[in-house]
C-alpha positions in Angstrom: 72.4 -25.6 38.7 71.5 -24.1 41.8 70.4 -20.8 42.2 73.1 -19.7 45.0 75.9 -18.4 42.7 79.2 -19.8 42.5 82.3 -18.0 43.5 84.9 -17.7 40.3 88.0 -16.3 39.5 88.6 -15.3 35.8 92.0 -16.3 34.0 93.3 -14.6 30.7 96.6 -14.3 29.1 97.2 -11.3 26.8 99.2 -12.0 24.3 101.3 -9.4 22.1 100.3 -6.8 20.3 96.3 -7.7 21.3 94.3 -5.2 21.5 91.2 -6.3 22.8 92.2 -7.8 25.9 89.9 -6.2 28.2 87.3 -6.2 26.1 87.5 -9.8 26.4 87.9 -10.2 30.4 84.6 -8.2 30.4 82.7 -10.2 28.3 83.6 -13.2 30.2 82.5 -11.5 33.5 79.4 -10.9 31.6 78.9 -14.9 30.5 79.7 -15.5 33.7 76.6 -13.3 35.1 74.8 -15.0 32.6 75.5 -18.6 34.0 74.9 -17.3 37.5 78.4 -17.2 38.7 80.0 -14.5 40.8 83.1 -13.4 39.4 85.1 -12.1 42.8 88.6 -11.3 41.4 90.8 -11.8 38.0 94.3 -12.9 37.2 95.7 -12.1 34.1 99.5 -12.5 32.6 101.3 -10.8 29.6 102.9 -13.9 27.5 104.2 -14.2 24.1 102.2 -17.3 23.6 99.6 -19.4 25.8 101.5 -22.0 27.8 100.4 -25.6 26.6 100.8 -27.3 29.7 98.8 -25.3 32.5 98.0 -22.1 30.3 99.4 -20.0 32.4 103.2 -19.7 34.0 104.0 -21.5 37.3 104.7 -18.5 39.2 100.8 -17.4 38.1 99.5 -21.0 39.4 100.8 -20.2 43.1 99.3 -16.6 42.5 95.5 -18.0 41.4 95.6 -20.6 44.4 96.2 -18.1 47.1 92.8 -15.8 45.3 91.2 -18.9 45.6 91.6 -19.8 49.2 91.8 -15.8 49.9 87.7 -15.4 48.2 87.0 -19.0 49.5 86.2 -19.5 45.1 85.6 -23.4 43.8 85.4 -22.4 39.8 88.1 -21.1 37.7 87.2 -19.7 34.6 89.6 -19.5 31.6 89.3 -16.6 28.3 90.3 -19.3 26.2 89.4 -22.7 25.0 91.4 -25.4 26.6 92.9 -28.6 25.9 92.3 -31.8 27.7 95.8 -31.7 28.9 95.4 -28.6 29.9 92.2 -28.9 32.0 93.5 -32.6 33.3 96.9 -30.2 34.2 95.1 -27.3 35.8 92.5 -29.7 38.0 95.3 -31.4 39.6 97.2 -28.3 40.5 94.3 -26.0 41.6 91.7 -29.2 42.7 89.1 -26.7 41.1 86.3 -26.8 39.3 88.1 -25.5 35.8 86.0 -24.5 32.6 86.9 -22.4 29.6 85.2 -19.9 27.8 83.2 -21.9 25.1 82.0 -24.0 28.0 80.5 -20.7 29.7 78.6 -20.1 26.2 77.6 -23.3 25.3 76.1 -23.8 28.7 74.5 -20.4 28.1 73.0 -22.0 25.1 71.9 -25.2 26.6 70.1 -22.9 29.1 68.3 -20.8 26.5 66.9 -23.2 23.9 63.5 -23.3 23.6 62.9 -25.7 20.1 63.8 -28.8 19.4 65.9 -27.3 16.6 67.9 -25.3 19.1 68.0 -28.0 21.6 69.6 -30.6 19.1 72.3 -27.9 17.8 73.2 -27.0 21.2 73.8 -30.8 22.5 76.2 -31.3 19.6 78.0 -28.7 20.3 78.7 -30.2 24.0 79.3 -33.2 23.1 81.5 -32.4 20.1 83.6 -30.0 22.7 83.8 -33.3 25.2 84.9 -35.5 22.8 88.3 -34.7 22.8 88.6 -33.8 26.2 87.1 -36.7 28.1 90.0 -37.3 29.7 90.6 -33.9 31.4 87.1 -33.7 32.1 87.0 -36.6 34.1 88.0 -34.8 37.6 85.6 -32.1 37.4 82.5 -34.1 35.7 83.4 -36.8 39.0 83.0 -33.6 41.5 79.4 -32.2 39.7 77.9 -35.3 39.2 78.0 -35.1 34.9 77.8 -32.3 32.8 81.0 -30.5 30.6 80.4 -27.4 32.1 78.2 -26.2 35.3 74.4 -27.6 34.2 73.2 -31.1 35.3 71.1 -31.3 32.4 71.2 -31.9 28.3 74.8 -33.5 27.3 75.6 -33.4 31.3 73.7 -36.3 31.7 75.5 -38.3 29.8 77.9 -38.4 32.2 81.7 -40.2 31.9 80.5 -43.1 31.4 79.4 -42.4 27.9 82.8 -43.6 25.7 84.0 -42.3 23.1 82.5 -44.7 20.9 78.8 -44.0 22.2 79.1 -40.1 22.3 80.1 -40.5 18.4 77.1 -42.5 17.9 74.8 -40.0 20.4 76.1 -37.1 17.5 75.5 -39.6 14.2 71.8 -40.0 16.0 71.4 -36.3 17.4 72.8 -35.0 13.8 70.7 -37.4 11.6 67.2 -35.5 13.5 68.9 -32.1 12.8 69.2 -33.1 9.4 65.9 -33.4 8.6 64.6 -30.2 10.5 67.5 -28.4 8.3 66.1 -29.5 5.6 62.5 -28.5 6.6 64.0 -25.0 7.2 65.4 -25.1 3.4 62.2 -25.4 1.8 60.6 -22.8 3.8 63.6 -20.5 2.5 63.0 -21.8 -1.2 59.5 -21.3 -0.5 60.2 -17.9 0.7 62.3 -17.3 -2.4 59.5 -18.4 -4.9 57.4 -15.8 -3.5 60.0 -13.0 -4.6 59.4 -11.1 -1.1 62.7 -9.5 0.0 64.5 -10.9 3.3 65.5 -8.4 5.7 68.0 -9.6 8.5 68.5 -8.3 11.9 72.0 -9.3 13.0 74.2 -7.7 15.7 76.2 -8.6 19.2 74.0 -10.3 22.2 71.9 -8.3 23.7 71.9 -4.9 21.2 67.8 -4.9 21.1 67.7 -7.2 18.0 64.2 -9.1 19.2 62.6 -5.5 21.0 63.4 -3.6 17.4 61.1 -7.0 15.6 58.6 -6.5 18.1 58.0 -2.5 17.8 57.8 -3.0 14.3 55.4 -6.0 14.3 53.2 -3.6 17.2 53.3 -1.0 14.5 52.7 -2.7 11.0 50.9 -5.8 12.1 49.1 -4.2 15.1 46.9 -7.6 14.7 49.8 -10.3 14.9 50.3 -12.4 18.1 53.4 -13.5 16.9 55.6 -11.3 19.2 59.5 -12.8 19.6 61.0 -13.3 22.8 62.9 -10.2 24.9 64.8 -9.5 27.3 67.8 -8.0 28.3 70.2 -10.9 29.0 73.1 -12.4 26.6 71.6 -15.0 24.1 67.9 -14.4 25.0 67.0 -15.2 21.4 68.5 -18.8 19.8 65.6 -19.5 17.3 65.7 -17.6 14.2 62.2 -16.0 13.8 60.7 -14.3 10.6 58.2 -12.4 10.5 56.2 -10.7 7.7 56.3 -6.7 7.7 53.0 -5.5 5.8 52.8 -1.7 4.7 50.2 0.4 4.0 50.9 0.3 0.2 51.0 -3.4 -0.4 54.8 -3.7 0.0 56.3 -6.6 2.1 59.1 -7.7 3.5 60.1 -10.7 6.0 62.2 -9.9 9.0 64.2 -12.4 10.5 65.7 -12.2 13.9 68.7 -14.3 14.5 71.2 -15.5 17.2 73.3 -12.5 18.7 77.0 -12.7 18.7 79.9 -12.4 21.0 83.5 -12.8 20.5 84.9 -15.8 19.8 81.9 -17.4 19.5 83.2 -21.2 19.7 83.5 -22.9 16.3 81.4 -26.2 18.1 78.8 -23.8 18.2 79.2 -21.8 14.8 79.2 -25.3 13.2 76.1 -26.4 14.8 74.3 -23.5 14.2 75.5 -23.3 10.6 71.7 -23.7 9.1 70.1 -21.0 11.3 73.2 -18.6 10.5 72.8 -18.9 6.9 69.5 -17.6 7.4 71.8 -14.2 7.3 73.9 -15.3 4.1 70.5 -15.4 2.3 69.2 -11.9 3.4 68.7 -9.1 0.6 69.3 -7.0 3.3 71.3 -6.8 7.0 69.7 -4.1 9.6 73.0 -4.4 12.0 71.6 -3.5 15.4 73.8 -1.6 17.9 73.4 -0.8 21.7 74.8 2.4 20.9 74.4 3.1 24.9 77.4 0.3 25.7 80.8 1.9 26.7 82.4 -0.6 23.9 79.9 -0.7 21.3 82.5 -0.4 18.7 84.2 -3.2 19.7 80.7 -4.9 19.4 80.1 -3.7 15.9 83.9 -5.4 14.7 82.9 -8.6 16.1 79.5 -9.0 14.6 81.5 -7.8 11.3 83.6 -10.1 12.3 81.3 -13.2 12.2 79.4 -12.0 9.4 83.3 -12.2 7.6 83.2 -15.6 8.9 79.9 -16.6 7.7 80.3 -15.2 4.3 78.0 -12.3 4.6 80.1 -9.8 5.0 79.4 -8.5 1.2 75.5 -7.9 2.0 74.2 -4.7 1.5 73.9 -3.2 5.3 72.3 -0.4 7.0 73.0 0.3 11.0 70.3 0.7 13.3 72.0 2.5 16.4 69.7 1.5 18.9 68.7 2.4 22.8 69.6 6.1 22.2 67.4 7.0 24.7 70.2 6.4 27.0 72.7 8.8 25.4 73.0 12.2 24.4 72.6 11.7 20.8 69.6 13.4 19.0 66.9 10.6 17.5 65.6 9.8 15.7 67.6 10.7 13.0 69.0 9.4 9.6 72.5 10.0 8.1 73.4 7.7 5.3 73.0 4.2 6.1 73.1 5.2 9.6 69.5 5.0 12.0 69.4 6.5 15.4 66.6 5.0 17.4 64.8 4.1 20.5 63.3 0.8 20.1 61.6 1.1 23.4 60.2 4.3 22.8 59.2 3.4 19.6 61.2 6.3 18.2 62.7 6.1 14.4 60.9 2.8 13.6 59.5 5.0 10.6 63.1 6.6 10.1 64.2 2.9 9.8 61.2 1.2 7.5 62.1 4.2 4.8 65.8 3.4 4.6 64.9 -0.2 4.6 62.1 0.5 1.7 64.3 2.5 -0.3 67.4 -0.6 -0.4 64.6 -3.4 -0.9 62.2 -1.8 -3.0 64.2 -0.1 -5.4 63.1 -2.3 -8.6 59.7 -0.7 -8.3 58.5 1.1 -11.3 55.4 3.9 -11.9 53.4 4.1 -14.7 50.1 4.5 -15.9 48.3 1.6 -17.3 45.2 0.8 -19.5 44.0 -2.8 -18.8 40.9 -4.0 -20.8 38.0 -5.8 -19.4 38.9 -9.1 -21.1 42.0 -9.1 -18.5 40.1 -8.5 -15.6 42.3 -10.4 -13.5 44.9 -8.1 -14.1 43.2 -5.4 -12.3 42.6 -7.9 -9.0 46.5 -8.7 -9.4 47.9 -5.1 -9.6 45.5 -4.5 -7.0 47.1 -6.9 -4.5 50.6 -6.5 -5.7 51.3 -3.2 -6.7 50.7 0.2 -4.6 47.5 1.6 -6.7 47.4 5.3 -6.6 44.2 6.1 -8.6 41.4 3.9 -10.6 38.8 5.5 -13.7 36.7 3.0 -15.2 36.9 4.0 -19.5 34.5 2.9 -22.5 38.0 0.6 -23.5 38.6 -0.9 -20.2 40.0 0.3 -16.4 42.7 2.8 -16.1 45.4 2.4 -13.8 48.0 4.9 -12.0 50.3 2.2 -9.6 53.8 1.8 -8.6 54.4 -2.0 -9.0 57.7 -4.4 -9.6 59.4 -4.0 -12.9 59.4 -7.6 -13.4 55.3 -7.8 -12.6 55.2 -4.7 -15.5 57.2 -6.3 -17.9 55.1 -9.7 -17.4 52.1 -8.1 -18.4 53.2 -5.2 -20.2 51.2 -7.5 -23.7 48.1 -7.6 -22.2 47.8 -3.7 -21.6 48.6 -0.6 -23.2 50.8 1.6 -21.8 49.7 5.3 -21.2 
């Protein structure tokens, strides 16, 4: 897409007894940034119910076609997903450019993928969304020249001409590569598992700080690593799920994964496709929700990451919040209360605040004790050394004394071999 931005007028209906109606209309003026279009006005309408033929009323439809020869606006974006019918319905009365919300984020997506993984998960999603709707899409992919939403690129270029018949088998092919990079991930994960080091999981709405909080804490306990994670402050700067191994000072590790950011109604083409990086999250030990506690609605952005974590069968982790960016409010940080972190990821402020809350949910099967190992089991001494956080060593005339903190299940492994002081 071009770099000159579009002109757009956002649609929504709010239906009864919703509550987070403009919640919603701000979010989509927020994808819409993010795609580079200029939302110049909004139309909303009060219904009991969404209207199946043109989504909105036909009073409403005269309404949005004199905004969009008042604001001279070609695009017409919609809160909700549509149907074919109703995007074949709406292009013939407003002879607009019409998308729908998922499109918006999916075109976000298609933007922001950087691996192959992401790539592949992202053009499923598209063409899954198309499939049904080829029909209504066919006056708005004639007018861009391809594409289900606003890019000329990825599932765009398969243009109309692509059947139903060869966009099934374009998935069977795109899905069979996936497949085998899933299962690639999955064996990392077991791998992960066999090495019994705890899983830490940043999770949280779009744009909270998720990858800044991974990189201050990589700067500060791997000061060597060049493995810092993409960040910026836009919506869905971070699609790849990266992990990352936190090293302290007293031979305790952890990995930290960094995953995709929510929104609301994130489209269920997309939670589909992305099922294998999100159950990165379902695996954690542990979630670290991060929240832009400087956002006017950041509430509302902690119930939908709750939300989708509900969705994705995580909801029953053990979490810990990480209130984040509080260098923007009035709040004092750092600062701990409960399972509640105030921080400043920028100003690397609270990351040890943070790491100690973490530590004491992860790390709580750790044991002291006071150990005499004898010089026939010398390589017990290199093990605890390695594994265990070793406080004090005194060589004896019966073999090498020991005072550690180590796992309960590493002590009870080798508990025969020692005695026990």
């Amino acid at each position: 897409m071009e770099q000159t931005n579009q002109k757009a007028i956002i649609v929504g209906v709010e239906l009864q007894n919703q509550t987070d109606f403009a919640y919603s209309m701000e979010e989509l003026r927020n994808l819409a940034a993010a795609n580079n279009i200029e939302v110049v006005d909004e139309l909303s309408q009060k219904a009991a119910r969404i209207n199946p033929t043109h989504y909105i009323g036909t009073g409403k439809i005269q309404e949005l076609l004199a905004l969009l020869d008042g604001h001279d606006a070609h695009v017409v974006i919609f809160n909700n997903e549509l149907s074919h019918s109703q995007i074949r319905n709406l292009e013939a009365a407003l002879e607009r450019t019409v998308i729908d919300r998922t499109i918006l984020i999916l075109d976000i997506f298609a933007e922001r993928a950087k691996t192959r993984e992401a790539q592949l998960q992202v053009e499923v999603a598209r063409l899954q969304y198309m499939l049904p709707r080829l029909v209504g899409l066919r006056a708005s992919l004639g007018r861009q020249g391809g594409g289900a939403g606003l890019k000329n690129k990825g599932a765009g270029e398969t243009k109309l001409e692509l059947d139903r018949r060869r966009i099934e088998e374009r998935i069977t092919a795109l899905q069979a590569e996936l497949d085998k990079l899933v299962a690639r991930r999955q064996i990392q994960r077991k791998q992960r598992q066999k090495n019994e080091m705890p899983v830490v999981c940043l999770v949280g709405y779009t744009n909270t700080g998720k990858s800044s909080l991974m990189n201050a804490l990589l700067e500060k306990f791997n000061p060597e690593t060049t493995k810092q994670v993409f960040a910026k402050d836009m919506l869905f700067a971070t699609l790849e799920t990266s992990v990352r191994s936190i090293d302290m000072p007293d031979n305790k590790s952890f990995l930290l994964t960094d995953t995709v950011g929510f929104v609301s109604q994130l489209p269920h083409h997309l939670v589909k496709a992305f099922r294998s990086t999100l159950e990165e999250v379902t695996e954690a030990d542990l979630l670290v929700h991060v929240v832009d506690y400087a956002h006017d609605e950041y509430e509302q952005n902690v119930a939908v990451t709750n939300e989708t974590l509900k969705e994705l069968r995580a909801y029953d982790i053990p979490t810990i919040y990480a209130y984040n960016k509080c260098d923007l409010t009035q709040h004092a940080y750092p600062a701990v209360k409960d399972n509640n972190v105030y921080l400043s990821a920028r100003e690397k402020s609270g990351l040890d605040e943070l790491i100690q809350v973490i530590r004491d949910h992860i790390f709580d099967d750790y044991m002291k004790c006071e150990l005499l190992i004898p010089f026939s089991q010398g390589r017990l001494v290199a093990y605890f050394n390695e594994h265990a956080h070793v406080e004090a060593t005194e060589y004896e005339a019966e073999g090498t004394r020991m005072k550690l903190e180590c796992r309960v299940s590493d002590f009870e492994k080798h508990r025969q071999h020692v005695t026990v002081l």
